[in-house]
C-alpha positions as CSV (number, residue, x, y, z in Angstrom):
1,X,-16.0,-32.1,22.8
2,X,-14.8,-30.4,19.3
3,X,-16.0,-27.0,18.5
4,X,-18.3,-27.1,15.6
5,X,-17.0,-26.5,12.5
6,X,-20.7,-26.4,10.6
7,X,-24.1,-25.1,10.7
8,X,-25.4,-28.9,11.3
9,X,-22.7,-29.6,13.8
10,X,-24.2,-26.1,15.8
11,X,-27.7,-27.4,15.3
12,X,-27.0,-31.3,16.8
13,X,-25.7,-29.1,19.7
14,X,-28.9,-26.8,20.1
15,X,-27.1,-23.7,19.5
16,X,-28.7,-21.3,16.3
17,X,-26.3,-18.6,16.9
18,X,-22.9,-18.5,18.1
19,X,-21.3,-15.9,20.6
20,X,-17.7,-16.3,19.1
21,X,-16.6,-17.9,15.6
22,X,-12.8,-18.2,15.6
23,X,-11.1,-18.3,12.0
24,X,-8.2,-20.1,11.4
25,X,-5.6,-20.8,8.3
26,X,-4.5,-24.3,9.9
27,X,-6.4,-27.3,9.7
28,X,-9.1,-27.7,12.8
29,X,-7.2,-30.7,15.4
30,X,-8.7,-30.6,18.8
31,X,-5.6,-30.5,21.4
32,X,-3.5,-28.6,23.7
33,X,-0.9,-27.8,21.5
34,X,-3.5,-25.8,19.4
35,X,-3.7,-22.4,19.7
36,X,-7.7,-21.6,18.5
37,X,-8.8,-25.1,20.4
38,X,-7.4,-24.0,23.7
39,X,-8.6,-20.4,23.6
40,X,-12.0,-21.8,22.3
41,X,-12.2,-24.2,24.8
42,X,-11.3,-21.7,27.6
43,X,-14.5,-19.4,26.0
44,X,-16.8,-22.7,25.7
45,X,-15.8,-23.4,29.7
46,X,-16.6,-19.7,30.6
47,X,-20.3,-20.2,29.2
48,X,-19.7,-18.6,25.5
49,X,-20.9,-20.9,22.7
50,X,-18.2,-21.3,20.0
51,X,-17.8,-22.5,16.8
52,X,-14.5,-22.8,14.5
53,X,-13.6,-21.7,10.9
54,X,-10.4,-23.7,9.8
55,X,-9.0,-23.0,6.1
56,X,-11.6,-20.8,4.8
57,X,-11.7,-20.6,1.3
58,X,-12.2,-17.0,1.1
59,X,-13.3,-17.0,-3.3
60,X,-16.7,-18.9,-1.9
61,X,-17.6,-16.7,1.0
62,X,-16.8,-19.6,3.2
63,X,-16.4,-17.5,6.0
64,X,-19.7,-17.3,6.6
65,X,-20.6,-20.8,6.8
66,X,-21.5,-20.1,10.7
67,X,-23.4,-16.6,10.2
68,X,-22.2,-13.6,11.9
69,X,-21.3,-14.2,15.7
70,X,-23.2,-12.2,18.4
71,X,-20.0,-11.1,20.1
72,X,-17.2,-11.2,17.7
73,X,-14.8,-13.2,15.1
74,X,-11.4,-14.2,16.5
């Protein structure tokens, strides 16, 4: 399963608010040898609902394509 990277990919999934959003300057690829996909997948296992921000474009607020996260921003 990837992490959702969008406000429709967290609605398809049920979720309308996320525990942790993790922020990345990489581009989003879902395996092992990447860092934000393991550690969000480790979170997602645990019970936490998780969504990823890769390459925000920080001029259009694009960090908060996926609201504010209940627990924290990683």
């Amino acid at each position: 399963m990837f992490l959702p990277t969008t406000k429709e990919e967290c609605d398809a999934l049920g979720w309308n608010k996320l525990d942790v959003i993790l922020v990345t300057g990489d581009a989003y690829v879902d395996s092992p040898f990447f860092g934000p996909a393991i550690i969000g997948k480790l979170l997602l296992s645990k019970g936490y609902t998780v969504g990823i921000i890769p390459q925000p474009d920080l001029k259009n607020n694009d960090i908060e394509r996926l609201g504010e996260p209940r627990l924290f921003w990683g």
